[in-house]
The first five atom37 places (N, CA, C, CB, O) and aatype in JSON, in Angstrom:
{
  "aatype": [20, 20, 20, 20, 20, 20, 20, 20, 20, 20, 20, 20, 20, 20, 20, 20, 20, 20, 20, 20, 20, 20, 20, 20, 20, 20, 20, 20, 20, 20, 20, 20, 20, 20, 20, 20, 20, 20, 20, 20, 20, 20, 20, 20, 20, 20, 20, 20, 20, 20, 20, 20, 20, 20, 20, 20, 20, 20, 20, 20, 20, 20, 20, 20, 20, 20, 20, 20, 20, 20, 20, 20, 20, 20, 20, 20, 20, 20, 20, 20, 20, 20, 20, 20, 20, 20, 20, 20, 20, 20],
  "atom_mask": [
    [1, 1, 1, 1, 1],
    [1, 1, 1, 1, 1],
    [1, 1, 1, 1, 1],
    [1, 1, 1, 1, 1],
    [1, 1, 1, 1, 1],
    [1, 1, 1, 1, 1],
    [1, 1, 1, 1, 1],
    [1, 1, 1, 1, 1],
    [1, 1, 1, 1, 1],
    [1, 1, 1, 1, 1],
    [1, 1, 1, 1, 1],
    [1, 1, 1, 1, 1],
    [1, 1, 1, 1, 1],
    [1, 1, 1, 1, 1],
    [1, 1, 1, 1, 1],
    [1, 1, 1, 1, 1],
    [1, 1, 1, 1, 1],
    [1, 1, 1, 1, 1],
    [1, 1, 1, 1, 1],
    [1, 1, 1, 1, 1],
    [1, 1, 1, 1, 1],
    [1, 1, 1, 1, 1],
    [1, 1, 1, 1, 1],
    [1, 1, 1, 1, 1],
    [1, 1, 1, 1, 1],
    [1, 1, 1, 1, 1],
    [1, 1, 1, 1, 1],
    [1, 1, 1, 1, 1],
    [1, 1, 1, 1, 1],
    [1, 1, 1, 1, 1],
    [1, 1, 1, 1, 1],
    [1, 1, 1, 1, 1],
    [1, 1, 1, 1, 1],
    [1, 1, 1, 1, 1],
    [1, 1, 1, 1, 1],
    [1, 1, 1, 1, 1],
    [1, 1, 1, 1, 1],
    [1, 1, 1, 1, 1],
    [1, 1, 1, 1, 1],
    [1, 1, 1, 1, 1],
    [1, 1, 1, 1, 1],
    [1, 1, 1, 1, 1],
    [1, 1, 1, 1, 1],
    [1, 1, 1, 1, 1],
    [1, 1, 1, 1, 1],
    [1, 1, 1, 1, 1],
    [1, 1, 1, 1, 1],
    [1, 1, 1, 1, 1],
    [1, 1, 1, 1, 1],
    [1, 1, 1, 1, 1],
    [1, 1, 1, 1, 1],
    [1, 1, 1, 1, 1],
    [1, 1, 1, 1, 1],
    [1, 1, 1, 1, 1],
    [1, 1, 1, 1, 1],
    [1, 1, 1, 1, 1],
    [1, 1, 1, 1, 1],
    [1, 1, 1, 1, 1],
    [1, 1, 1, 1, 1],
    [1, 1, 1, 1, 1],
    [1, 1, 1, 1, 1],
    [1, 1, 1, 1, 1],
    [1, 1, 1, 1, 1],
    [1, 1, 1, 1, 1],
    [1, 1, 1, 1, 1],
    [1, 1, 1, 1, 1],
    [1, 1, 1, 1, 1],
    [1, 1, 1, 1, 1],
    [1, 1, 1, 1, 1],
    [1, 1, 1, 1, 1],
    [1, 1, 1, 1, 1],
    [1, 1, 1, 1, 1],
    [1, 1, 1, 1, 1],
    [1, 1, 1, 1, 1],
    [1, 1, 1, 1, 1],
    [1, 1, 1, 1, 1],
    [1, 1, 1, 1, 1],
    [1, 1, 1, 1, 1],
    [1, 1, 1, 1, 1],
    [1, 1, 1, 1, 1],
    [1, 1, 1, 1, 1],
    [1, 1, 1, 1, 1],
    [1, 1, 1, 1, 1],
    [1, 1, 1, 1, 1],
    [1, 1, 1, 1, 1],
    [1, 1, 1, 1, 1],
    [1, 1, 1, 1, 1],
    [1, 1, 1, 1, 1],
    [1, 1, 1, 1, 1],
    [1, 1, 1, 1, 1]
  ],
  "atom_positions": [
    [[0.17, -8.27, 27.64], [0.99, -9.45, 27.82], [0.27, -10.7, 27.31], [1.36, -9.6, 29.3], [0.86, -11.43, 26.52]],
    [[-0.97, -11.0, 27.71], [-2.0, -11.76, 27.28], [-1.45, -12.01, 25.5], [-3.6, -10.85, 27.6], [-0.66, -12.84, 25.04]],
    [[-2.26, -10.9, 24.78], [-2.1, -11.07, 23.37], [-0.53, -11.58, 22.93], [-2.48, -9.66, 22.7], [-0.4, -12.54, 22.17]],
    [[0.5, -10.94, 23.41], [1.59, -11.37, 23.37], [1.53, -12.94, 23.11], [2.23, -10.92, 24.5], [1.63, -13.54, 22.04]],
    [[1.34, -13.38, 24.32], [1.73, -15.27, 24.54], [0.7, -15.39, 23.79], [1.67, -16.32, 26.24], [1.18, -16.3, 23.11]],
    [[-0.81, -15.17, 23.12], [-1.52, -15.93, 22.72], [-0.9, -15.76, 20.87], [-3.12, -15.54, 23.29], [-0.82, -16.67, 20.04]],
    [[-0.61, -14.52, 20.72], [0.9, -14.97, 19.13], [1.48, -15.5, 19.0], [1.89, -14.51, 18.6], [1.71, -15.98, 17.89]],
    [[2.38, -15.86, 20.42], [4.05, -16.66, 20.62], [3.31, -18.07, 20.56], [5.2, -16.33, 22.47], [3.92, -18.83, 19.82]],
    [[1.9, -18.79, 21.26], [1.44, -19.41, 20.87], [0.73, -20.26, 19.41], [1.24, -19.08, 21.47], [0.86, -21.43, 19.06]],
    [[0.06, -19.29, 18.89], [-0.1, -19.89, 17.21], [0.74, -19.54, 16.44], [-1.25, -19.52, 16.41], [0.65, -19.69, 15.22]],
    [[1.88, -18.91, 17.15], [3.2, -18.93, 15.87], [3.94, -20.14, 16.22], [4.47, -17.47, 15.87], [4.96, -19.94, 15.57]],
    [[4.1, -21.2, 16.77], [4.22, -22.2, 17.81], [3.87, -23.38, 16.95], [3.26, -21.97, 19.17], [4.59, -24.18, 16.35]],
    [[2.35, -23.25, 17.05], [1.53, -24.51, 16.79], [1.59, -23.9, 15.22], [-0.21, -24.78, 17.73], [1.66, -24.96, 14.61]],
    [[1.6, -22.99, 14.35], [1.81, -23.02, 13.45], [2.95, -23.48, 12.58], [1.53, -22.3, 13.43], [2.75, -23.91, 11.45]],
    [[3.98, -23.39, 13.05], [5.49, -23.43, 12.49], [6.23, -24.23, 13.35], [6.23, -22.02, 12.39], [7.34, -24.16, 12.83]],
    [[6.32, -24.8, 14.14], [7.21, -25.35, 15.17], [6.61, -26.45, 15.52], [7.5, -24.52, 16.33], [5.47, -26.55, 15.99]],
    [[7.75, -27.7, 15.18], [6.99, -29.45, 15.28], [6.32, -29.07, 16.93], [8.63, -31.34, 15.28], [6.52, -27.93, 17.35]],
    [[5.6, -29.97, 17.74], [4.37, -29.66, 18.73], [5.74, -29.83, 20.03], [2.59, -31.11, 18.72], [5.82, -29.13, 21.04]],
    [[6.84, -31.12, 19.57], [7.54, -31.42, 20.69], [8.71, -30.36, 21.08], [8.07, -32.78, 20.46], [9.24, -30.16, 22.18]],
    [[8.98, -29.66, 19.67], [10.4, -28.5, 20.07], [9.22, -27.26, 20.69], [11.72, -27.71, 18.14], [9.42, -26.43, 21.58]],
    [[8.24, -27.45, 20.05], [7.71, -25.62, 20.7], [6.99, -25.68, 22.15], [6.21, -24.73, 19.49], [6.33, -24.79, 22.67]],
    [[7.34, -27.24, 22.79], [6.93, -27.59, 23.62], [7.79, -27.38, 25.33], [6.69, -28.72, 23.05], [7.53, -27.02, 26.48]],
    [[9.13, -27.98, 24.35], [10.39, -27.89, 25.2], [10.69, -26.63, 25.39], [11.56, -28.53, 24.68], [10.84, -26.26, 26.55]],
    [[10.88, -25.48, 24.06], [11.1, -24.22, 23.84], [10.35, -23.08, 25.16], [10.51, -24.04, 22.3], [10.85, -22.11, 25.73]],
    [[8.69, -23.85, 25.33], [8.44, -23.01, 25.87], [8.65, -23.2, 27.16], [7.49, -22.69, 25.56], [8.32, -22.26, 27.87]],
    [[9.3, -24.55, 27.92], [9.09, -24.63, 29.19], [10.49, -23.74, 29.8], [8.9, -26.27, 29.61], [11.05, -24.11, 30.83]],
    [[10.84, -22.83, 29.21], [11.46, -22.07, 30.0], [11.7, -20.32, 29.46], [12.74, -22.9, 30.22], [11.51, -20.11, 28.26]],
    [[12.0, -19.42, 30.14], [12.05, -17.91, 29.71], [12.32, -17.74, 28.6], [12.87, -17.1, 30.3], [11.74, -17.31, 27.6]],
    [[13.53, -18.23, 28.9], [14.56, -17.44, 27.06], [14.01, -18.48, 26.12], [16.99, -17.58, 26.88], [13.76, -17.86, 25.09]],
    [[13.73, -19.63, 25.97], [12.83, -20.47, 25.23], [11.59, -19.89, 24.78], [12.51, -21.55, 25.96], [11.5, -20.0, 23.56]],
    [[10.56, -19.28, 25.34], [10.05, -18.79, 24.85], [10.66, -17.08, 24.26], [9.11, -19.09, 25.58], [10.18, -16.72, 23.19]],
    [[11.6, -16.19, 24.89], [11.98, -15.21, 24.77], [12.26, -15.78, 23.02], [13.07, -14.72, 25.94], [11.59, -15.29, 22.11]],
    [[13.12, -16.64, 22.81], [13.51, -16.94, 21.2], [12.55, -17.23, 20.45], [14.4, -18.04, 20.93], [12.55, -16.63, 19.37]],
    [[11.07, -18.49, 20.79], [10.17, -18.59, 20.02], [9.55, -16.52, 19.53], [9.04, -19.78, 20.98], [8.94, -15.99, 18.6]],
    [[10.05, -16.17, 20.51], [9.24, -14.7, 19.72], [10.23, -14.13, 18.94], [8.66, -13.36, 20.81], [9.77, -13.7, 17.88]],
    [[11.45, -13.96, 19.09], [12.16, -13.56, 17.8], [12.35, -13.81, 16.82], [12.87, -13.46, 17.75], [12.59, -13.07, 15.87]],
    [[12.23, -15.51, 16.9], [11.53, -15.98, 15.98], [10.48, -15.48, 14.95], [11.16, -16.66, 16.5], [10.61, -15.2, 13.76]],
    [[9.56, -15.45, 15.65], [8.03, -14.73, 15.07], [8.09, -13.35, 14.41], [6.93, -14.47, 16.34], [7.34, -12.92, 13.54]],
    [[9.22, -12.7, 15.04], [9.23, -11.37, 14.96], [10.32, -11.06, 13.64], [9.65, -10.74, 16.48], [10.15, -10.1, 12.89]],
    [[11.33, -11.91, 13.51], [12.21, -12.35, 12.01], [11.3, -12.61, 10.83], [13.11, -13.86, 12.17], [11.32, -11.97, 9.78]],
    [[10.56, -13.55, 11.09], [9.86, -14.13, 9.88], [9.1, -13.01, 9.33], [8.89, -15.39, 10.21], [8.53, -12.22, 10.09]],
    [[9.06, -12.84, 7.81], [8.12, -11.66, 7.1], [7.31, -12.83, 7.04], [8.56, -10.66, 5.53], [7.63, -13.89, 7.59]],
    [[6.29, -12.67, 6.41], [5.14, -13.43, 5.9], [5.01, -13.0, 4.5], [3.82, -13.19, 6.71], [4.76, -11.89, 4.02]],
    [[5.35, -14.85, 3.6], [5.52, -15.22, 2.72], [4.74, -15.42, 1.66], [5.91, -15.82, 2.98], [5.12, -16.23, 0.81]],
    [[3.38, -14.67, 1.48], [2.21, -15.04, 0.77], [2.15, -13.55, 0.61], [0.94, -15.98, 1.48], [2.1, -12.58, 1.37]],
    [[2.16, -13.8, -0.88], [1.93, -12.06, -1.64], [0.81, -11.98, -2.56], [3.31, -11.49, -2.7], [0.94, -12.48, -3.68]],
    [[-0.31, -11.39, -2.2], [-1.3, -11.25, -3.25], [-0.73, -10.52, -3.96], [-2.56, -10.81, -2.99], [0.4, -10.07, -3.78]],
    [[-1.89, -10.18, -5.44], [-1.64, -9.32, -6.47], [-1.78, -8.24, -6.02], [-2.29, -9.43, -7.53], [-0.84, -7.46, -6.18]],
    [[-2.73, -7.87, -5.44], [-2.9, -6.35, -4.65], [-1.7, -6.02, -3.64], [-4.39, -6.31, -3.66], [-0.99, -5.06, -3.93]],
    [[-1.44, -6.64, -2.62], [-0.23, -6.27, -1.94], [1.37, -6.33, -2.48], [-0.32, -7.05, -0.87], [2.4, -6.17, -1.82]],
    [[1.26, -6.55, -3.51], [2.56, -6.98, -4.95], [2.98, -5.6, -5.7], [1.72, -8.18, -6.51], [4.07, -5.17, -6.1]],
    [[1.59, -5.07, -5.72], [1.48, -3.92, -6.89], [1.25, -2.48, -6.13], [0.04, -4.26, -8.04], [1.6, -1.42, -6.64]],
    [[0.69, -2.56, -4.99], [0.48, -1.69, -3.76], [1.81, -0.5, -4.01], [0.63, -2.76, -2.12], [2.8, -0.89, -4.62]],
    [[1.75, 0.72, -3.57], [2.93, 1.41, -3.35], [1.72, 2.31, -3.14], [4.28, 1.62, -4.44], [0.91, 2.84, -3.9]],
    [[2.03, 2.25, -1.09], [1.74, 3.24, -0.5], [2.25, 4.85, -0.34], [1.74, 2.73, 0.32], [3.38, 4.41, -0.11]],
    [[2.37, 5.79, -0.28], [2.73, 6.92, 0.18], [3.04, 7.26, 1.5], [2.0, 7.57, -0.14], [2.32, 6.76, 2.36]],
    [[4.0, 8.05, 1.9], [3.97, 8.56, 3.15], [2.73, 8.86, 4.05], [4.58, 9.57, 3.01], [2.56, 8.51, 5.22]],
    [[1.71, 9.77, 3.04], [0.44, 10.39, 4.38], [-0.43, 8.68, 3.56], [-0.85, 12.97, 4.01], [-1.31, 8.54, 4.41]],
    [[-0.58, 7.92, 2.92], [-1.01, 7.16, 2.63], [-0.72, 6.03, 4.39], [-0.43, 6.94, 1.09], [-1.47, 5.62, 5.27]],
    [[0.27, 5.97, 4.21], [1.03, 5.13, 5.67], [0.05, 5.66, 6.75], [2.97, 5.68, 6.16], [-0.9, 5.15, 7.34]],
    [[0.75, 7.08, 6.82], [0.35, 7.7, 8.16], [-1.35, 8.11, 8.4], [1.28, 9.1, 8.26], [-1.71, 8.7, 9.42]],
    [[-2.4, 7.66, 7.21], [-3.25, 7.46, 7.13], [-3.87, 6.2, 7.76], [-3.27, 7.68, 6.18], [-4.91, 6.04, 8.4]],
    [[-3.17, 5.59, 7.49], [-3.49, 4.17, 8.48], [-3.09, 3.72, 9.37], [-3.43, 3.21, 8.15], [-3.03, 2.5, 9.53]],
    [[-2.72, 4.5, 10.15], [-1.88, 4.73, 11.64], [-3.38, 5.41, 12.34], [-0.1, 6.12, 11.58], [-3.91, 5.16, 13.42]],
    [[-3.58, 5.85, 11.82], [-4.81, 6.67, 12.66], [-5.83, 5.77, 12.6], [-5.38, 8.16, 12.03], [-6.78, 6.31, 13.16]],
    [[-6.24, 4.32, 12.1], [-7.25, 3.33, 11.7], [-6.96, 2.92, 13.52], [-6.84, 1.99, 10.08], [-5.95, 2.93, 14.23]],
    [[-8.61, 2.54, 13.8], [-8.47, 1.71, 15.26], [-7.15, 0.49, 15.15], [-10.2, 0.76, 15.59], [-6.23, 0.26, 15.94]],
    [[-7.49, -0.13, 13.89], [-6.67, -1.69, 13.93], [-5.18, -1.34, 14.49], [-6.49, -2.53, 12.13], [-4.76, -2.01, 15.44]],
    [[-4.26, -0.17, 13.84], [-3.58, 0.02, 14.34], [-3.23, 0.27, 15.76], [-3.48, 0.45, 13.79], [-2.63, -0.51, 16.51]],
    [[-3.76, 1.69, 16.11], [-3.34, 1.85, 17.48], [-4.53, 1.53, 18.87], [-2.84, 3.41, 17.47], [-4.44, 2.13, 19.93]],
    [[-5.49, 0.59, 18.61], [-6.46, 0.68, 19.63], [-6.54, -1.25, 19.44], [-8.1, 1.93, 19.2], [-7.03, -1.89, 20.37]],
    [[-6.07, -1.92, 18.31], [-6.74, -2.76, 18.38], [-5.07, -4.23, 18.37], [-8.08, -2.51, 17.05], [-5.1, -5.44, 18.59]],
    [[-3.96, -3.34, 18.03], [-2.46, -4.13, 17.54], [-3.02, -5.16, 17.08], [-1.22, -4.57, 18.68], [-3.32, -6.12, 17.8]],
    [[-3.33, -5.09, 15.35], [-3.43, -5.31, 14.54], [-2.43, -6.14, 14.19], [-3.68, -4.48, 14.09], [-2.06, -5.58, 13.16]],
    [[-1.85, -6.92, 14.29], [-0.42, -7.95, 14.0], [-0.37, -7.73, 12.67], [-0.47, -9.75, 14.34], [0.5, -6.91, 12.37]],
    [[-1.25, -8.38, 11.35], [-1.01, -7.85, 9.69], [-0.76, -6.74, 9.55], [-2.04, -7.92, 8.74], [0.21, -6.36, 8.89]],
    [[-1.58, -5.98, 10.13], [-2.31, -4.26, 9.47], [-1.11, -3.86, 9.8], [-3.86, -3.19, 10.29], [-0.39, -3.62, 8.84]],
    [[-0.51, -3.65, 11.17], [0.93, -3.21, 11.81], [2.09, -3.34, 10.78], [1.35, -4.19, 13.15], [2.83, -2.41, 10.47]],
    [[2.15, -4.64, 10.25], [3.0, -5.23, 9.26], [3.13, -4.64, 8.26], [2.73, -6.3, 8.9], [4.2, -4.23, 7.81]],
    [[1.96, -4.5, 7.74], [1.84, -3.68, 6.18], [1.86, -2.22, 6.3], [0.36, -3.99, 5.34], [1.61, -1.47, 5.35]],
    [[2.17, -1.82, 7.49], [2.53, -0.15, 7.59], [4.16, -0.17, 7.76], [1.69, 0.74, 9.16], [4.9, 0.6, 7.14]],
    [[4.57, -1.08, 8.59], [5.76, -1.0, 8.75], [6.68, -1.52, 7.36], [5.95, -1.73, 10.0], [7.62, -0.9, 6.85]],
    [[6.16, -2.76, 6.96], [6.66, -3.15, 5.7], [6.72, -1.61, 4.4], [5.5, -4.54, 5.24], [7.69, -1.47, 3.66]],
    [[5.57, -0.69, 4.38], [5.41, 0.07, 3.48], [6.42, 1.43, 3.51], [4.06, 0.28, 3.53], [6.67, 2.21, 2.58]],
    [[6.8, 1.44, 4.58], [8.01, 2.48, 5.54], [8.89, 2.04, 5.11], [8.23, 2.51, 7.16], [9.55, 2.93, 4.58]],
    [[9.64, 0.49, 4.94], [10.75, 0.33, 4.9], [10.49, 0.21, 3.51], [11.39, -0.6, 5.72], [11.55, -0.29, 3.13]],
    [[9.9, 0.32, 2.66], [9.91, 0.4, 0.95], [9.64, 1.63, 0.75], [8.85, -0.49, 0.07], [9.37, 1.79, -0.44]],
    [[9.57, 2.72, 1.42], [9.29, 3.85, 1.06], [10.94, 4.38, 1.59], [7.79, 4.46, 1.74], [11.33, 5.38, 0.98]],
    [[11.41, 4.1, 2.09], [12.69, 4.87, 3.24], [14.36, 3.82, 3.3], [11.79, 4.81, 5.39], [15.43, 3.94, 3.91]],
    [[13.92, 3.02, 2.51], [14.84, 2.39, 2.79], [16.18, 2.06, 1.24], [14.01, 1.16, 3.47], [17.2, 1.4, 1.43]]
  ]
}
């Protein structure tokens, strides 16, 4: 839960003027939306390597087994497995 609010937080102070993510959070569903928020947005910065990338299936499921993934919720690393699923499957 911790890590949770401390994302919903610098996705906040990152993207959201200081006074709406302020108001936003002083109540449940205010913050409940700042995270769907967070959770909508892809992230908009494409290196050359992640541009040209085309993972594989056991390539994916190769990095599912990395700590970052399942020991450490990895917020990017998570991203770029799930992002690579929906370009592989979709």
């Amino acid at each position: 839960m911790q890590h949770a609010l401390r994302e919903i937080n610098s996705f906040g102070e990152r993207f959201l003027p200081h006074d709406a993510f302020t108001e936003l959070c002083s109540t449940p569903q205010g913050i409940q939306s700042v995270y769907k928020m967070m959770q909508s947005m892809e992230p908009n910065v494409h290196t050359e390597n992640s541009a040209s990338e085309n993972l594989t299936d056991s390539d994916l499921r190769r990095m599912m087994r990395d700590p970052k993934y399942w020991r450490d919720n990895d917020a990017e690393y998570i991203r770029k497995i799930e992002n690579g699923f929906k370009k592989l499957y979709s």
